[in-house]
PQR file of N, CA, C, O and H, with PARSE charges and radii, in Angstrom:
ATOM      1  N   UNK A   1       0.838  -1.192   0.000 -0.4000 1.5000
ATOM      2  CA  UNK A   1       0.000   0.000   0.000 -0.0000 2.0000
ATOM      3  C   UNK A   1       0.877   1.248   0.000  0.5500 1.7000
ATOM      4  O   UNK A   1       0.866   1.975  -0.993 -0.5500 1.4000
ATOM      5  N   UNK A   2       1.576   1.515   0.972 -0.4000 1.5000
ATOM      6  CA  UNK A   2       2.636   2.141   0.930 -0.0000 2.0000
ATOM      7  C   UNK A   2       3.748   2.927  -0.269  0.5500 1.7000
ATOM      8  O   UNK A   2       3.859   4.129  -0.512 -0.5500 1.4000
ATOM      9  H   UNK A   2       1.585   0.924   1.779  0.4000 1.0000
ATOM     10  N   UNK A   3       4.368   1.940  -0.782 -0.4000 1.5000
ATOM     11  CA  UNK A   3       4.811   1.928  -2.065 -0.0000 2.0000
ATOM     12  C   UNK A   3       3.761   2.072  -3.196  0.5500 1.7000
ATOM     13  O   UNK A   3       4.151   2.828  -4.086 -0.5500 1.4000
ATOM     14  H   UNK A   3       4.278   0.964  -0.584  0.4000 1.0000
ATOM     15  N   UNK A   4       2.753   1.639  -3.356 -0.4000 1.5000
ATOM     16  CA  UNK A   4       1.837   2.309  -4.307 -0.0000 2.0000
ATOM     17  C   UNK A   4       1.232   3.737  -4.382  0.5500 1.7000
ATOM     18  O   UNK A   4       0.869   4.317  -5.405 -0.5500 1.4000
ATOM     19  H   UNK A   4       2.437   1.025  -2.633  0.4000 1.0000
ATOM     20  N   UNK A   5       1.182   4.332  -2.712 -0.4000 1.5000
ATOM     21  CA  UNK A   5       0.675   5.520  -2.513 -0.0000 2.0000
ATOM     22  C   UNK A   5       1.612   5.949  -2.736  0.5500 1.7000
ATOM     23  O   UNK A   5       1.286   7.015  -3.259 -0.5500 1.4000
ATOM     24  H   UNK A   5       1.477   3.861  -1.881  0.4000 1.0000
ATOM     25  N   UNK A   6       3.435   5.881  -2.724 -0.4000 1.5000
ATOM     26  CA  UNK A   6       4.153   6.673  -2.894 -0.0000 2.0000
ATOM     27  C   UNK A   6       4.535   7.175  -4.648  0.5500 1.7000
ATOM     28  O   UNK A   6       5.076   8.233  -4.968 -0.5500 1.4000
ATOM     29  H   UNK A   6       3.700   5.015  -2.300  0.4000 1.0000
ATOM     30  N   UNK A   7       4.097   6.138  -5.536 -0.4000 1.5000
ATOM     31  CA  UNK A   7       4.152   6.605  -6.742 -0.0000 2.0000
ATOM     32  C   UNK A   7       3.089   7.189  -7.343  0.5500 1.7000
ATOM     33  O   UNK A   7       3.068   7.359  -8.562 -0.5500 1.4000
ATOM     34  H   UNK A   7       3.657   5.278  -5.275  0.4000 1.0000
ATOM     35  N   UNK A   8       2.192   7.522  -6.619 -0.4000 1.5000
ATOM     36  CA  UNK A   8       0.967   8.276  -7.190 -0.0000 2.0000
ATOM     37  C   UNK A   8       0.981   9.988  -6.573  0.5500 1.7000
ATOM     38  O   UNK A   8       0.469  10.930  -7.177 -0.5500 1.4000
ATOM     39  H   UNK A   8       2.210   7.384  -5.629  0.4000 1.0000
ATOM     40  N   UNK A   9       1.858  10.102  -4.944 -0.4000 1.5000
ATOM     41  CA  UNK A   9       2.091  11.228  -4.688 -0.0000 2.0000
ATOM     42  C   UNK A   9       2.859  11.962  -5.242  0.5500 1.7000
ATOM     43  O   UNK A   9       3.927  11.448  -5.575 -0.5500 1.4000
ATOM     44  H   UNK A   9       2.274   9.337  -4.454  0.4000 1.0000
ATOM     45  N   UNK A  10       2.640  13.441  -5.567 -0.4000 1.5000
ATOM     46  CA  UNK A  10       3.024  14.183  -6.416 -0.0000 2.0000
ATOM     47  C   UNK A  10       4.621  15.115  -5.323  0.5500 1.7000
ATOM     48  O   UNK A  10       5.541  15.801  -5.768 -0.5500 1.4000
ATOM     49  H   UNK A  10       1.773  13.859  -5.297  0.4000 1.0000
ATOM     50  N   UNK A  11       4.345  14.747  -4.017 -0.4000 1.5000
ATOM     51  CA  UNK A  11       5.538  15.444  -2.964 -0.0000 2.0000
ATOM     52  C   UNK A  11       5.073  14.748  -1.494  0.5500 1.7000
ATOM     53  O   UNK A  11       4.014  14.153  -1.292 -0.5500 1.4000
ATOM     54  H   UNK A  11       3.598  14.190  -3.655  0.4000 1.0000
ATOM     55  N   UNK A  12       5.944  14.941  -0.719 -0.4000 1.5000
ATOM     56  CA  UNK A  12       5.742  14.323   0.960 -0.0000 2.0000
ATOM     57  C   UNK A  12       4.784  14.942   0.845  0.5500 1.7000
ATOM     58  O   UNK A  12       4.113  14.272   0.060 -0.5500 1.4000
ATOM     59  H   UNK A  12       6.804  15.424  -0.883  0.4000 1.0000
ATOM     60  N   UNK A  13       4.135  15.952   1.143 -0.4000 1.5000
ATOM     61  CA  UNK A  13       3.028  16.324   1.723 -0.0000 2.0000
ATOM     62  C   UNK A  13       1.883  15.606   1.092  0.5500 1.7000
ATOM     63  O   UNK A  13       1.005  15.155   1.828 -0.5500 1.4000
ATOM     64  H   UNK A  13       4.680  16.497   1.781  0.4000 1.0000
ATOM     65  N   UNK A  14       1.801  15.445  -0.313 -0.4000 1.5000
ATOM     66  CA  UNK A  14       0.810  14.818  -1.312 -0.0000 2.0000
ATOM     67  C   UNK A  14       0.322  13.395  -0.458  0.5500 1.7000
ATOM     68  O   UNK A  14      -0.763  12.994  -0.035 -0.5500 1.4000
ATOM     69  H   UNK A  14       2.513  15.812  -0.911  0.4000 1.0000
ATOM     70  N   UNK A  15       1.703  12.870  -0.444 -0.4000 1.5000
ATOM     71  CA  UNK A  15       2.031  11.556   0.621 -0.0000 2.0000
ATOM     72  C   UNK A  15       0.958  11.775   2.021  0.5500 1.7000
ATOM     73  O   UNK A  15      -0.194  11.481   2.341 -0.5500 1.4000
ATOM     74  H   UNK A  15       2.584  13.195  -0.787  0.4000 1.0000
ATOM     75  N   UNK A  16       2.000  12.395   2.523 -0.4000 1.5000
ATOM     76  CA  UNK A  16       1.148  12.155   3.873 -0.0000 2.0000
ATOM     77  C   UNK A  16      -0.199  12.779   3.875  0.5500 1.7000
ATOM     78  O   UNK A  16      -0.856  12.389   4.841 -0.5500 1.4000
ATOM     79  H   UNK A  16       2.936  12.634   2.263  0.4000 1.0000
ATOM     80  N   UNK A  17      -0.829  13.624   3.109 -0.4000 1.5000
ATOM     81  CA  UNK A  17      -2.428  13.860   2.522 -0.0000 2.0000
ATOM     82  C   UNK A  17      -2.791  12.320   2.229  0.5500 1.7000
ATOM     83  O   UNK A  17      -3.590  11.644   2.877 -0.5500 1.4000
ATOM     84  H   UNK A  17      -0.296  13.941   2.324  0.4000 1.0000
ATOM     85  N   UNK A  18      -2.307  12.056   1.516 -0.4000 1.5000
ATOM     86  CA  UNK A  18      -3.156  10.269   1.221 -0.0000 2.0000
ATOM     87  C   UNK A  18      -3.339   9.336   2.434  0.5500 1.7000
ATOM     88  O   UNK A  18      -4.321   8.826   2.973 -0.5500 1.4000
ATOM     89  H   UNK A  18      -1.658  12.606   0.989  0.4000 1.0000
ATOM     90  N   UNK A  19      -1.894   9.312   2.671 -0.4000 1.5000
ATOM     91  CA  UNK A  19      -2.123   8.279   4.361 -0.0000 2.0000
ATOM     92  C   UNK A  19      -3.002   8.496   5.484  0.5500 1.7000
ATOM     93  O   UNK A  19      -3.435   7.626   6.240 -0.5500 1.4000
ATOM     94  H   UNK A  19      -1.096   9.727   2.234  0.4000 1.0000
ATOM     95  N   UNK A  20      -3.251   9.869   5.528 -0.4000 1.5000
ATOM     96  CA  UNK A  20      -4.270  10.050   6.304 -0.0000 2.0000
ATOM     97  C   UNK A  20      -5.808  10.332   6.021  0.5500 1.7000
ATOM     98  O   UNK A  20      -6.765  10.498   6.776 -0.5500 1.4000
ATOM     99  H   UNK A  20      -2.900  10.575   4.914  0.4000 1.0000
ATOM    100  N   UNK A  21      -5.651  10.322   4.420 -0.4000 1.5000
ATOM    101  CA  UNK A  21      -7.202  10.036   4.465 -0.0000 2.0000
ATOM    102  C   UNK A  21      -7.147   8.452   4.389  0.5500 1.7000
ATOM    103  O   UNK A  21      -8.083   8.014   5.058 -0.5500 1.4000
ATOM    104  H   UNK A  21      -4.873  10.187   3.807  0.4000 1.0000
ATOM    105  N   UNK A  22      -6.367   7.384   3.796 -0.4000 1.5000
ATOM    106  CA  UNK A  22      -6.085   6.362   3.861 -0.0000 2.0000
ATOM    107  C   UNK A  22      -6.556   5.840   5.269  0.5500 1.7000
ATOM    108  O   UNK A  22      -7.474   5.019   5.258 -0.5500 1.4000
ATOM    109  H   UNK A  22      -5.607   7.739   3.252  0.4000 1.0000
ATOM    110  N   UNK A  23      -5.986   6.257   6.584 -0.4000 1.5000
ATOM    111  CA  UNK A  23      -6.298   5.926   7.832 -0.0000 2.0000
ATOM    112  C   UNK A  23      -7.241   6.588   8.067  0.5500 1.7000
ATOM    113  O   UNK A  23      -7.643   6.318   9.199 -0.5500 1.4000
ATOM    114  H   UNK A  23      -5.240   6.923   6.594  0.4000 1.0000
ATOM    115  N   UNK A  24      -7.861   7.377   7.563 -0.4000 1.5000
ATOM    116  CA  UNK A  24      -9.934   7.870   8.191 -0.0000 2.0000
ATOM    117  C   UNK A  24     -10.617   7.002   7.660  0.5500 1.7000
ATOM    118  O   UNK A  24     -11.525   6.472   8.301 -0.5500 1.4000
ATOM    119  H   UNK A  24      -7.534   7.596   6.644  0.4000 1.0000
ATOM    120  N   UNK A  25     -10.270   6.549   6.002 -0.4000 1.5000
ATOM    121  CA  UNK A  25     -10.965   5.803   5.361 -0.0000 2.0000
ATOM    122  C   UNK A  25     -11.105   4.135   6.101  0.5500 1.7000
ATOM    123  O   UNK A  25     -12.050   3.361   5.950 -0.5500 1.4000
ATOM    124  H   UNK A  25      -9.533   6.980   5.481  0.4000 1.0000
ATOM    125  N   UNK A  26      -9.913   3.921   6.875 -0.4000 1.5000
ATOM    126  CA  UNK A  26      -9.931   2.662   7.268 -0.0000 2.0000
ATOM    127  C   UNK A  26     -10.338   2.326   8.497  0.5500 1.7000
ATOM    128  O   UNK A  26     -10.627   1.159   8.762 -0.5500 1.4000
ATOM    129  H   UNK A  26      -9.145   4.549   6.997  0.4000 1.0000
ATOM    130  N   UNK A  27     -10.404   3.248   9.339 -0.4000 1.5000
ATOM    131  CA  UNK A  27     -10.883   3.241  10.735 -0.0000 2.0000
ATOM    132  C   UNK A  27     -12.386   3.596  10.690  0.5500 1.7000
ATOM    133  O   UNK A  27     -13.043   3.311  11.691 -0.5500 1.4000
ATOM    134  H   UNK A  27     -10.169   4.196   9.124  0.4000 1.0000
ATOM    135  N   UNK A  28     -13.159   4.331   9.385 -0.4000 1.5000
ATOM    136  CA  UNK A  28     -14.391   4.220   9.554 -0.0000 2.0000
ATOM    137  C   UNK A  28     -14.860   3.099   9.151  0.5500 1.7000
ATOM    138  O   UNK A  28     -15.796   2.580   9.758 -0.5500 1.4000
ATOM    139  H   UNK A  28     -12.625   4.563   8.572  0.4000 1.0000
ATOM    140  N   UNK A  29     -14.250   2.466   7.957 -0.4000 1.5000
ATOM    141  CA  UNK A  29     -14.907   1.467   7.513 -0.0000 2.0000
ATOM    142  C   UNK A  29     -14.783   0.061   8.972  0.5500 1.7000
ATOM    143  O   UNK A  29     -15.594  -0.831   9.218 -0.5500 1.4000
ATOM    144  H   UNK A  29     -13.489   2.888   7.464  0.4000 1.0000
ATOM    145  N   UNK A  30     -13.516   0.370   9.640 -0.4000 1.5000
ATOM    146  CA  UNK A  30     -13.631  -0.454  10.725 -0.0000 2.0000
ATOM    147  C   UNK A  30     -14.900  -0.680  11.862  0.5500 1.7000
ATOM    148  O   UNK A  30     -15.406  -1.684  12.362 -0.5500 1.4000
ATOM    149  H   UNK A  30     -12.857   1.095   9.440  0.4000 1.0000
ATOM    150  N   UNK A  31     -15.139   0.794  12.000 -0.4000 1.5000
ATOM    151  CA  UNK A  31     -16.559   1.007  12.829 -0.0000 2.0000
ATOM    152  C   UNK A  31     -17.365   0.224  12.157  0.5500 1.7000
ATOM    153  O   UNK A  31     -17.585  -0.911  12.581 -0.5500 1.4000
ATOM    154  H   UNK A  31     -14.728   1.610  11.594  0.4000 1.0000
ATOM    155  N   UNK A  32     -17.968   0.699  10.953 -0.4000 1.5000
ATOM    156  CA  UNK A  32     -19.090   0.533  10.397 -0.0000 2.0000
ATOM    157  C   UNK A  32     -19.232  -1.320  10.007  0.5500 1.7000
ATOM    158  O   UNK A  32     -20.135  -1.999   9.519 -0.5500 1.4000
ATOM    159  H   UNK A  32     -17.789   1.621  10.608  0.4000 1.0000
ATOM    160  N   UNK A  33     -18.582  -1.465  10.243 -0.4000 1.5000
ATOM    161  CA  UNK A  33     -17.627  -3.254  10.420 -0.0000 2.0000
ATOM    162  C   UNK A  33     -18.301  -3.954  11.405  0.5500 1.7000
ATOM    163  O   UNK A  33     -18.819  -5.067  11.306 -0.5500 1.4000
ATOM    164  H   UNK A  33     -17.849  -0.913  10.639  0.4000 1.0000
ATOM    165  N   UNK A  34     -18.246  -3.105  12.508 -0.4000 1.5000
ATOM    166  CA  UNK A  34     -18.100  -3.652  14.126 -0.0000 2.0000
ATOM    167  C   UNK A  34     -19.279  -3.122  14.166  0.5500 1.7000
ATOM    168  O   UNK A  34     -19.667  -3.628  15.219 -0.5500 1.4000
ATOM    169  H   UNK A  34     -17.826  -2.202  12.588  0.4000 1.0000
ATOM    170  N   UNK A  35     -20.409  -2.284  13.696 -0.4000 1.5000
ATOM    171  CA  UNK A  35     -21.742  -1.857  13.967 -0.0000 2.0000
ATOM    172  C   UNK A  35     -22.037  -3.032  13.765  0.5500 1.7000
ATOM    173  O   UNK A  35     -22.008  -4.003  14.522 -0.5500 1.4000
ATOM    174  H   UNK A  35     -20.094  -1.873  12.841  0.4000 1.0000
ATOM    175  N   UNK A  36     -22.345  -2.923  12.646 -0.4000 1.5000
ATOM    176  CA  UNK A  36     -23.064  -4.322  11.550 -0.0000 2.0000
ATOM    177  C   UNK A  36     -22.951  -5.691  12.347  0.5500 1.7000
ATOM    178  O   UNK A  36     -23.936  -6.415  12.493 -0.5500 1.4000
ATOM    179  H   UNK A  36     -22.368  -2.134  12.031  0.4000 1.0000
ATOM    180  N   UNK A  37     -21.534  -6.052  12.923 -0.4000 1.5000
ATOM    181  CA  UNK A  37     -21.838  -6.894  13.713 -0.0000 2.0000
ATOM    182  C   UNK A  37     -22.470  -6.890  15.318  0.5500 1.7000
ATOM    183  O   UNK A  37     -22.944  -7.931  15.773 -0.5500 1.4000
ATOM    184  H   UNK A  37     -20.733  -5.464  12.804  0.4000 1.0000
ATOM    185  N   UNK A  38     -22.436  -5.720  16.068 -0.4000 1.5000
ATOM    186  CA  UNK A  38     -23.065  -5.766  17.180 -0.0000 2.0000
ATOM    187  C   UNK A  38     -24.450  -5.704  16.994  0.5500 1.7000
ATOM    188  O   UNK A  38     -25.227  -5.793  17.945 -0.5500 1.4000
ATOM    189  H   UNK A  38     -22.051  -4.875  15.697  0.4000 1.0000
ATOM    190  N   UNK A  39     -24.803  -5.562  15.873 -0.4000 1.5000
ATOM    191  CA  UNK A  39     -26.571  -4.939  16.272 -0.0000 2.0000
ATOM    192  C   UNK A  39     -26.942  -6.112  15.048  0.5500 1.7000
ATOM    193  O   UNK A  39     -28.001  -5.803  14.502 -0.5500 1.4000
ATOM    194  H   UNK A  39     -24.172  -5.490  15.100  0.4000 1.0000
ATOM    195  N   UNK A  40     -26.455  -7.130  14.592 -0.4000 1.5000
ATOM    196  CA  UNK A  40     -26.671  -8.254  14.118 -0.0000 2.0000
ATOM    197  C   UNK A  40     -27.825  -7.943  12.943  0.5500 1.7000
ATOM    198  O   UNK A  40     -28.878  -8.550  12.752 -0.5500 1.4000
ATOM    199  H   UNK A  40     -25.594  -7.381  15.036  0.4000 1.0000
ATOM    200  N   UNK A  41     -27.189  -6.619  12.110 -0.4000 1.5000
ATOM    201  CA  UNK A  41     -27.671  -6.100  11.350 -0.0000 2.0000
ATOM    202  C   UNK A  41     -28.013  -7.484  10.389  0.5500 1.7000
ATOM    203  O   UNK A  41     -29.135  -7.851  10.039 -0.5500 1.4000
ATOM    204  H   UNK A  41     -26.333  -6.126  12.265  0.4000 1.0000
ATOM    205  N   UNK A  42     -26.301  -8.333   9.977 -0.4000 1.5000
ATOM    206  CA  UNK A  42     -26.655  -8.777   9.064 -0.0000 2.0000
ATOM    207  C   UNK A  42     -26.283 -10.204   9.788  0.5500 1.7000
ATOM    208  O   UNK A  42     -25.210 -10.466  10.331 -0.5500 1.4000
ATOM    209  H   UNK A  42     -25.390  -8.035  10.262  0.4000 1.0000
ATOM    210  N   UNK A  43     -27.307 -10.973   9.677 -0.4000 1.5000
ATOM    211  CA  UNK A  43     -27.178 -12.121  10.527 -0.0000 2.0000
ATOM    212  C   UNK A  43     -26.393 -12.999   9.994  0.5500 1.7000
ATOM    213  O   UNK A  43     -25.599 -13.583  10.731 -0.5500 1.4000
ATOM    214  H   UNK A  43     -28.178 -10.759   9.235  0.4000 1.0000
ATOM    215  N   UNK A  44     -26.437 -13.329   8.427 -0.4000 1.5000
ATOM    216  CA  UNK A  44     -26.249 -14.498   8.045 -0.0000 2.0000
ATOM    217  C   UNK A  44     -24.740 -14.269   7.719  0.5500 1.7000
ATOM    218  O   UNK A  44     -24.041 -15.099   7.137 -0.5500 1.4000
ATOM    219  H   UNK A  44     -27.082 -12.855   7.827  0.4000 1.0000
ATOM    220  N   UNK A  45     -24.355 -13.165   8.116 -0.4000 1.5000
ATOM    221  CA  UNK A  45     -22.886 -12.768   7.740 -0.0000 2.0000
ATOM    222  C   UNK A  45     -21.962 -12.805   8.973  0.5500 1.7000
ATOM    223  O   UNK A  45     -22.207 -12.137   9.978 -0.5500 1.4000
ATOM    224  H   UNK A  45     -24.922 -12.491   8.589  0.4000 1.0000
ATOM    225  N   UNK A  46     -20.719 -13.741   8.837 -0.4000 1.5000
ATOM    226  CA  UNK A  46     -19.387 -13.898   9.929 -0.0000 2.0000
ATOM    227  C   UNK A  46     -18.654 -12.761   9.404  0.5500 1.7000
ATOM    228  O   UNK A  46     -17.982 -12.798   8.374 -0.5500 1.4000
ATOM    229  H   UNK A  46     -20.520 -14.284   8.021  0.4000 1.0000
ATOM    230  N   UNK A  47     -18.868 -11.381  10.427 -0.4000 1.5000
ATOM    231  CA  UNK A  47     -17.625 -10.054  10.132 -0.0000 2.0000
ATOM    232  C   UNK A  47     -16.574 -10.632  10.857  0.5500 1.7000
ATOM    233  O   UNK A  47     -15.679  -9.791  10.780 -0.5500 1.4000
ATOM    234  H   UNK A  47     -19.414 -11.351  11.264  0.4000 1.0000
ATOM    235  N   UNK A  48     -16.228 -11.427  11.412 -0.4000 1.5000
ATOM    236  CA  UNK A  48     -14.962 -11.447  12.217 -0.0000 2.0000
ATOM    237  C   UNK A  48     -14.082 -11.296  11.393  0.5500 1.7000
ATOM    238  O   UNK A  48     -13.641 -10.155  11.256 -0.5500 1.4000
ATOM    239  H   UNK A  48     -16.955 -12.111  11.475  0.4000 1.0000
ATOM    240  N   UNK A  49     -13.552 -12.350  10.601 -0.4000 1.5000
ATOM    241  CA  UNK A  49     -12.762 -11.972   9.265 -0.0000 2.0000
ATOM    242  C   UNK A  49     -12.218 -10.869   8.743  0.5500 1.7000
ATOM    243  O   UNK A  49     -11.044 -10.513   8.637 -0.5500 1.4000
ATOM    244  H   UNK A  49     -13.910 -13.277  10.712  0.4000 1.0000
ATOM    245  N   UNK A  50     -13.540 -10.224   8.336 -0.4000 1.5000
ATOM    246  CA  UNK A  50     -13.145  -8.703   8.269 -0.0000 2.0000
ATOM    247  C   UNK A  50     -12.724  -7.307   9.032  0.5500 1.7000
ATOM    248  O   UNK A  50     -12.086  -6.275   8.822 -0.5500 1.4000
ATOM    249  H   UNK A  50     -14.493 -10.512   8.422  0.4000 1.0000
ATOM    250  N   UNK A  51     -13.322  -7.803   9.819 -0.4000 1.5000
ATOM    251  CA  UNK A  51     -13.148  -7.178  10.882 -0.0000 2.0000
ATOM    252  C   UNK A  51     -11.680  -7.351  11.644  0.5500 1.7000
ATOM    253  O   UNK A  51     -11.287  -6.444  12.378 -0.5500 1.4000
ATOM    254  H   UNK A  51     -13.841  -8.641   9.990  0.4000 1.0000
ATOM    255  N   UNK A  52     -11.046  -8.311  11.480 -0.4000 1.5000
ATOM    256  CA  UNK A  52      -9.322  -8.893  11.685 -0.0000 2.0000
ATOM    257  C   UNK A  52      -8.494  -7.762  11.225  0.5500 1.7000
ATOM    258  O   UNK A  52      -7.731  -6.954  11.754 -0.5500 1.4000
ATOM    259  H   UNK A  52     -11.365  -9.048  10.884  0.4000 1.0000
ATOM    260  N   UNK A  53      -9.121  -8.118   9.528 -0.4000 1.5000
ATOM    261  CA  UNK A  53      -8.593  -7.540   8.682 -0.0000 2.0000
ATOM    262  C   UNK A  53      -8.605  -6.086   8.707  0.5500 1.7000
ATOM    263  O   UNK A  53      -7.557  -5.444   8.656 -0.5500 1.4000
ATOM    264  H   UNK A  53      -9.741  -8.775   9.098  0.4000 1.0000
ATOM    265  N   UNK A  54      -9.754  -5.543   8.784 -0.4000 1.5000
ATOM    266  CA  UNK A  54      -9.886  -4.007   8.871 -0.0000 2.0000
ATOM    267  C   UNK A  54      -8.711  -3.233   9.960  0.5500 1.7000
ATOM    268  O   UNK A  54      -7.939  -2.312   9.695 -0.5500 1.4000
ATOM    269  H   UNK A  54     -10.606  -6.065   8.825  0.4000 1.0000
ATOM    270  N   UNK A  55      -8.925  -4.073  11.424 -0.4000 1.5000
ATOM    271  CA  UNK A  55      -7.558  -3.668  12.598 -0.0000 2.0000
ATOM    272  C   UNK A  55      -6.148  -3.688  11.678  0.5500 1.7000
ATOM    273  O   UNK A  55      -5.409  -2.721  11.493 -0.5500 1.4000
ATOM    274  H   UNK A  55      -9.552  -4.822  11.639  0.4000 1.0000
ATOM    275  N   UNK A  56      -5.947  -5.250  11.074 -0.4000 1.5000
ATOM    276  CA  UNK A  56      -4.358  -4.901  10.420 -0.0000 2.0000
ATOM    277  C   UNK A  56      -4.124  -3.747   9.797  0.5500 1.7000
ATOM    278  O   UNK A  56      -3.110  -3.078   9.994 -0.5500 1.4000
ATOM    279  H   UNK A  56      -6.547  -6.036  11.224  0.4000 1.0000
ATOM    280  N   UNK A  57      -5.023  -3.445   9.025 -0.4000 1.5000
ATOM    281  CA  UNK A  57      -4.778  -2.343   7.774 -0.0000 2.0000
ATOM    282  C   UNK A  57      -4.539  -1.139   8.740  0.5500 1.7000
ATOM    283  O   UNK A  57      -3.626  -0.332   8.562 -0.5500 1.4000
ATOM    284  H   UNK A  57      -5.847  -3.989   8.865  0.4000 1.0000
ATOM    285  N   UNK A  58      -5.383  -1.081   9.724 -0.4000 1.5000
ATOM    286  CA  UNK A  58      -5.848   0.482  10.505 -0.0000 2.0000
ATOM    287  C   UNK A  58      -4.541   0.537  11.243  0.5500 1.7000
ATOM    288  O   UNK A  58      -4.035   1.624  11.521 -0.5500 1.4000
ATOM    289  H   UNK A  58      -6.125  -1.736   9.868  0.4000 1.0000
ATOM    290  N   UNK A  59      -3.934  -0.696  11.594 -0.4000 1.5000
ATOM    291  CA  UNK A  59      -2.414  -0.968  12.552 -0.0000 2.0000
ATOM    292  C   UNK A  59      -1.401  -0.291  11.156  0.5500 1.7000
ATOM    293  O   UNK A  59      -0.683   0.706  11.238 -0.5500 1.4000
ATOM    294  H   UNK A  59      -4.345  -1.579  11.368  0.4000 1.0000
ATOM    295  N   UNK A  60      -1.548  -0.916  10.269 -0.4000 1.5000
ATOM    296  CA  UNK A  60      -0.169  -0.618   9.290 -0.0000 2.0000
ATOM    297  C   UNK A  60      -0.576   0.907   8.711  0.5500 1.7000
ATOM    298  O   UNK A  60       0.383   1.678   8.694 -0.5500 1.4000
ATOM    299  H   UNK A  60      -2.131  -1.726  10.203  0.4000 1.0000
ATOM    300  N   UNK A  61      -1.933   1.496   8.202 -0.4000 1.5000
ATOM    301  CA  UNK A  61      -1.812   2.958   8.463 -0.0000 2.0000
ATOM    302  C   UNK A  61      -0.814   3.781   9.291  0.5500 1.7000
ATOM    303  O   UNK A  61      -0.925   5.005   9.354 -0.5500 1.4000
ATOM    304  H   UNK A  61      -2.712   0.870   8.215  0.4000 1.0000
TER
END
């Protein structure tokens, strides 16, 4: 992820503009993750998985 955001930024700042919408983008989608599973919005669906996954990404942000 990293290395891909860095060839699309145009300067450090461009950079660190991406990473941090990068990390809003990933920590909401984390919530909205962990809603869905507390209020058993969607029953027939196992978020754990994703929900694993969503923490790694939000950790390596």
């Amino acid at each position: 992820i990293v290395q891909f955001l860095g060839t699309i930024a145009q300067s450090r700042k461009d950079f660190i503009s991406k990473m941090t919408i990068s990390s809003k983008e990933a920590r909401e989608t984390n919530y909205w993750l962990r809603l869905l599973r507390d209020t058993h919005f969607l029953k027939d669906i196992n978020l754990t998985k994703l929900i694993n996954e969503s923490d790694q990404i939000v950790k390596i942000l």
